[in-house]
NUSE-241970 format. One line per field, with one value per residue (C-alpha): residue number from 1; x, y, z. Coordinates in steps of 0.05 Angstrom, whole numbers. Layout:
num <- [NUM, ...]
xx <- [X, ...]
yy <- [Y, ...]
zz <- [Z, ...]
***
This chain:
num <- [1, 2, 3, 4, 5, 6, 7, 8, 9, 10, 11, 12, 13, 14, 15, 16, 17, 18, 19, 20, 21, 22, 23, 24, 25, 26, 27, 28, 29, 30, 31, 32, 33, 34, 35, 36, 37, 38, 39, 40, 41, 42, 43, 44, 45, 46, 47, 48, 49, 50, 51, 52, 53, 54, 55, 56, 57, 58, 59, 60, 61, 62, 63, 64, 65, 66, 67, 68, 69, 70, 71, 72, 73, 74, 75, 76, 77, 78, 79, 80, 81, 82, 83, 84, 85, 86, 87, 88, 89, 90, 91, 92, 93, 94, 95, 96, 97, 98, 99, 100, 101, 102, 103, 104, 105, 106, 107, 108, 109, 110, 111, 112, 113, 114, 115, 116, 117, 118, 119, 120, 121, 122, 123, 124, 125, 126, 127, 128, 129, 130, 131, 132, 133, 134, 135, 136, 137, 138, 139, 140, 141, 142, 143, 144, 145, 146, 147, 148, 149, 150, 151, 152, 153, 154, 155, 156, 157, 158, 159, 160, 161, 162, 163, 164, 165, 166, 167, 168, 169, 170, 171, 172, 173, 174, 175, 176, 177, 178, 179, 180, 181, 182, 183, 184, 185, 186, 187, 188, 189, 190, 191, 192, 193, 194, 195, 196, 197, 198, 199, 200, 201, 202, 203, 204, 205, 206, 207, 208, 209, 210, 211, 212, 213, 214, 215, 216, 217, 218, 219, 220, 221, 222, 223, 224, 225, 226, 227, 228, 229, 230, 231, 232, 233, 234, 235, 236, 237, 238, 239, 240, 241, 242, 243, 244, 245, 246, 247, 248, 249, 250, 251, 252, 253, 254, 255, 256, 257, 258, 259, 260, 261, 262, 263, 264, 265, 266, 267, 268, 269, 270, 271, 272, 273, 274, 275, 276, 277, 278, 279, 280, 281, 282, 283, 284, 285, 286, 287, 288, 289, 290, 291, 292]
xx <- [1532, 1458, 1472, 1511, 1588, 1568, 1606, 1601, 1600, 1602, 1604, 1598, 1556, 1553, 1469, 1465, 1440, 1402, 1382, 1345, 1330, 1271, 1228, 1210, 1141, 1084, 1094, 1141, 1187, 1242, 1261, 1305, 1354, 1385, 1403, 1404, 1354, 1354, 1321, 1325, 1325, 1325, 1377, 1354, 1344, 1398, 1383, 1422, 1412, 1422, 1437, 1443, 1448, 1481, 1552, 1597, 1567, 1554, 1504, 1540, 1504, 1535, 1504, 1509, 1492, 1526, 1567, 1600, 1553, 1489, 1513, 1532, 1470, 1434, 1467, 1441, 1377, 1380, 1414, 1356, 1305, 1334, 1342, 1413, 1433, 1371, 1382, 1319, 1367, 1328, 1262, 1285, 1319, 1265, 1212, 1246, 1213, 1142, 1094, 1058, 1117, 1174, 1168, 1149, 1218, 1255, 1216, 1235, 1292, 1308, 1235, 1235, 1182, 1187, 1208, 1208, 1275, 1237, 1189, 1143, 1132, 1109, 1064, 1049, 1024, 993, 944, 939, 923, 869, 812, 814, 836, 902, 895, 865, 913, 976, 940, 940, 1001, 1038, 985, 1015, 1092, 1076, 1046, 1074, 1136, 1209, 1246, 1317, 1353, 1349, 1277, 1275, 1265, 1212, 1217, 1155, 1137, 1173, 1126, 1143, 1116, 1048, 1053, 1038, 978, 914, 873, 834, 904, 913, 830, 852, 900, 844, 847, 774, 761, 772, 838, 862, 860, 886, 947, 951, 951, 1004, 1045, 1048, 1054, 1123, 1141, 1134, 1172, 1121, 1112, 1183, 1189, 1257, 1221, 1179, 1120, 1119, 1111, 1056, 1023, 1023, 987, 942, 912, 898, 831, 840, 908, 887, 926, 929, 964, 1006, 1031, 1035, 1086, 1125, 1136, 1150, 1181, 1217, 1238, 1201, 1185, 1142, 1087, 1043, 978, 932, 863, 891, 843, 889, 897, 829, 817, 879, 867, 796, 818, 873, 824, 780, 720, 682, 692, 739, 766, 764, 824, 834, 830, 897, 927, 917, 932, 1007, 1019, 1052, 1110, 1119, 1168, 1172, 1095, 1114, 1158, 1106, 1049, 1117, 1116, 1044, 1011, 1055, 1043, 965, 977, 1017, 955, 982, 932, 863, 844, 829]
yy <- [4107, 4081, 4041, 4056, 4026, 3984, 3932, 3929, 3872, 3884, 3822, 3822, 3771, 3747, 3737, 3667, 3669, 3738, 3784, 3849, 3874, 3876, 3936, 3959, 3923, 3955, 3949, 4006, 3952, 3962, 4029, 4058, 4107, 4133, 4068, 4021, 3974, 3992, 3953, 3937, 3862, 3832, 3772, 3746, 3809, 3860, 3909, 3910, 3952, 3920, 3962, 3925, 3955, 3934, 3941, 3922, 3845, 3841, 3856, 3896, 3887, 3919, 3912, 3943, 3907, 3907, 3851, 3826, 3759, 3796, 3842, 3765, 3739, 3793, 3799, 3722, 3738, 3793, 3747, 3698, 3763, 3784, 3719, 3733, 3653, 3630, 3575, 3580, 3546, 3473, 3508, 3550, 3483, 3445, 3503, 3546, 3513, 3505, 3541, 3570, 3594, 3592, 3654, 3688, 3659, 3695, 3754, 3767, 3708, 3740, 3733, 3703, 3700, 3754, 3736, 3752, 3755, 3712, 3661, 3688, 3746, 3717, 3678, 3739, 3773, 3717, 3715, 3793, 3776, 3723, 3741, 3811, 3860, 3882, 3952, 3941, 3879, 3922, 3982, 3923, 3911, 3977, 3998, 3923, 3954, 4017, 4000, 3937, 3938, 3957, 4012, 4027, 4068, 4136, 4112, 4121, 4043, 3994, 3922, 3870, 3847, 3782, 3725, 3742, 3804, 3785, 3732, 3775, 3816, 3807, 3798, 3855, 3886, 3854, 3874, 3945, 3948, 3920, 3843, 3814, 3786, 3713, 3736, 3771, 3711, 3665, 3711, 3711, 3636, 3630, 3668, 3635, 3566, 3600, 3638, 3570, 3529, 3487, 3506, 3511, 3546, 3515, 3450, 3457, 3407, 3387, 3462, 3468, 3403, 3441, 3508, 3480, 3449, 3527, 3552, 3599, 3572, 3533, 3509, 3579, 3598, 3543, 3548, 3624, 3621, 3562, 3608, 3660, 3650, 3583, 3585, 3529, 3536, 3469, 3499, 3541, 3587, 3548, 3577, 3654, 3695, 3712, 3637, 3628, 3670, 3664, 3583, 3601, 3638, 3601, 3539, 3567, 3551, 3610, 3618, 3613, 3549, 3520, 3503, 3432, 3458, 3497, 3446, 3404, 3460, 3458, 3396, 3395, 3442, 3404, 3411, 3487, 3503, 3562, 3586, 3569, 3616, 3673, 3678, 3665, 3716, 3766, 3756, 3770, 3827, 3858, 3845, 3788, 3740, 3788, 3769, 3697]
zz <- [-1016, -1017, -959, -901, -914, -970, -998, -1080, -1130, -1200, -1258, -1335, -1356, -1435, -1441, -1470, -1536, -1559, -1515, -1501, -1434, -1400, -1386, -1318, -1309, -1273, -1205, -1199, -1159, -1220, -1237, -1293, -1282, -1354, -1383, -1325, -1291, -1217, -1156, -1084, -1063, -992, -978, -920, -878, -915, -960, -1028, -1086, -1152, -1222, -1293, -1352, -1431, -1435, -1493, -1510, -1454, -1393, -1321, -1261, -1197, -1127, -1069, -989, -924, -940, -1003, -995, -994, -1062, -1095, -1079, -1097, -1170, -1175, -1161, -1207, -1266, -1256, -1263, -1326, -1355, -1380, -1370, -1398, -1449, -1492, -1556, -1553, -1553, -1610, -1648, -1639, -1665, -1714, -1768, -1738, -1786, -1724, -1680, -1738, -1747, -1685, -1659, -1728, -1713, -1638, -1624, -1555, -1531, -1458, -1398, -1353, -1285, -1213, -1179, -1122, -1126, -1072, -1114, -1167, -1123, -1089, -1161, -1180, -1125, -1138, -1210, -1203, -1250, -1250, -1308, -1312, -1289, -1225, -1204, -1212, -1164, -1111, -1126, -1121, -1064, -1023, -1043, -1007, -950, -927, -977, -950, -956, -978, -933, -966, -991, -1065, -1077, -1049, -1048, -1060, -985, -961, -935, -879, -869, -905, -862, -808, -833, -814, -876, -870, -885, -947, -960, -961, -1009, -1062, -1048, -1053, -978, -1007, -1040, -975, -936, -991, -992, -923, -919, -974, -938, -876, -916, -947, -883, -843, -888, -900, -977, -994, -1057, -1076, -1081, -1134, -1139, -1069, -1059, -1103, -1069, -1012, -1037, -1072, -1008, -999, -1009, -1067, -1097, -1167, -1228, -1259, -1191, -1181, -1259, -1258, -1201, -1230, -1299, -1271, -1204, -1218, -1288, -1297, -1377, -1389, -1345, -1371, -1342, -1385, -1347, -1369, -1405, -1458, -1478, -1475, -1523, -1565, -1571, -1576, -1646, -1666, -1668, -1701, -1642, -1648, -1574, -1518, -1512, -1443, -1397, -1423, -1490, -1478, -1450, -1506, -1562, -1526, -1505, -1581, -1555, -1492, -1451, -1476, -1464, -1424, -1482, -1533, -1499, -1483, -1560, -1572, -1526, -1546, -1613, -1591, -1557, -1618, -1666, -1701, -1704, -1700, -1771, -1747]
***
């Protein structure tokens, strides 16, 4: 077994609504192995490998920890990753017959925000992600997995590094995965203000409250890690460049709009934001609205 006398839970669990699975993402963290999903989460301290893939109407996700709790609490994690009981229907009511999102909702009904099995990752990321290109955010990324990540036990699989352990680095050890020296010690900081207790990630805007006192830790931050971390679909990354310039076009403003503008071109599908720019950017990214 992948770890040493494992204990194995498996559960079918009926997606809410339609579904497709995820892909992989960048990072390298998820891996698939034929038709599976595959991953290895931390509960606490304990190791436990998590595999979901489709089944008959339905989605099977096995893991496997040194104890049965570990292997339940890591399938929940992994549920809340793959969105399987997320209830986008009152977005989807409430929208269906917008002219603007109508039909990006016919088109791709099973559309959700990608998430993070654990909020300090996406925190993590986000920090990783803060005005730089795409490309060079994910090689800090995978180079912060490798060196400072864990292992599993026959080392195949990595996992994203707790708070704890950042918590620990100097920042020139965050520098040299890639981090600008600002962003190193911004990471740093967040990561003792999660390891601590202090910014307790369960508690969602007192948490943020406390990191944005951090040097480094804005709105787009803050918002980036409540999407995708917290499941939290009224917030949205409003100071992203790809809503700058998608709002920017769809408003016909001849430029990109500015943060405030955003805010105000959504606060139409509030509390759904979040879903509203899901649907929108990827709409972007696929071409759709480049005539504009």
């Amino acid at each position: 077994m992948p770890i040493a006398s494992a204990k194995s839970v498996e559960v079918d669990v009926v997606p809410v609504g339609p579904f497709r699975m995820p892909g992989c993402g960048r990072d390298r963290v998820m891996r698939r192995r034929e038709a599976a999903l595959e991953r290895l989460l931390h509960v606490a301290d304990e190791p436990a490998v998590v595999r979901a893939w489709p089944a008959a109407g339905c989605v099977r996700i096995r893991a496997e920890a040194g104890s049965r709790e570990a292997a339940g609490a890591a399938i929940e994690r992994m549920r809340f990753c793959l969105g399987v009981d997320h209830d986008i229907t009152p977005f989807v009511q409430a929208f269906k017959r917008d002219p603007l999102l109508g039909p990006l909702i016919r088109r791709r009904p099973w559309l959700r925000p990608r998430r993070r099995p654990v909020p300090f990752e996406a925190l993590a990321w986000a920090i990783c992600e803060q005005l730089i290109e795409g490309e060079r955010a994910v090689a800090i990324e995978r180079r912060l997995v490798h060196r400072h990540g864990r292992r599993s036990s026959w080392g195949a699989l990595r996992d994203v590094p707790s708070a704890d352990q950042l918590a620990r680095l100097a920042p020139a050890e965050a520098e040299a995965c890639g981090l600008s020296p600002r962003r190193a010690i911004t990471m740093v900081r967040a990561a003792r203000e999660v390891a601590s207790g202090r910014a307790d990630l369960e508690r969602h805007e007192p948490a943020w409250q406390r990191l944005r006192r951090i040097p480094g830790v804005g709105p787009w931050t803050v918002e980036f890690l409540a999407l995708h971390g917290q499941g939290r679909d009224d917030q949205l990354p409003a100071g992203d460049l790809a809503y700058l310039k998608l709002v920017g076009r769809l408003a016909r403003l001849g430029r990109r709009a500015t943060e405030e503008e955003v805010r105000s071109f959504f606060e139409p599908y509030a509390p759904f934001a979040g879903l509203a720019g899901t649907h929108l950017a990827s709409a972007a990214a696929g071409g759709a609205f480049r005539a504009l």
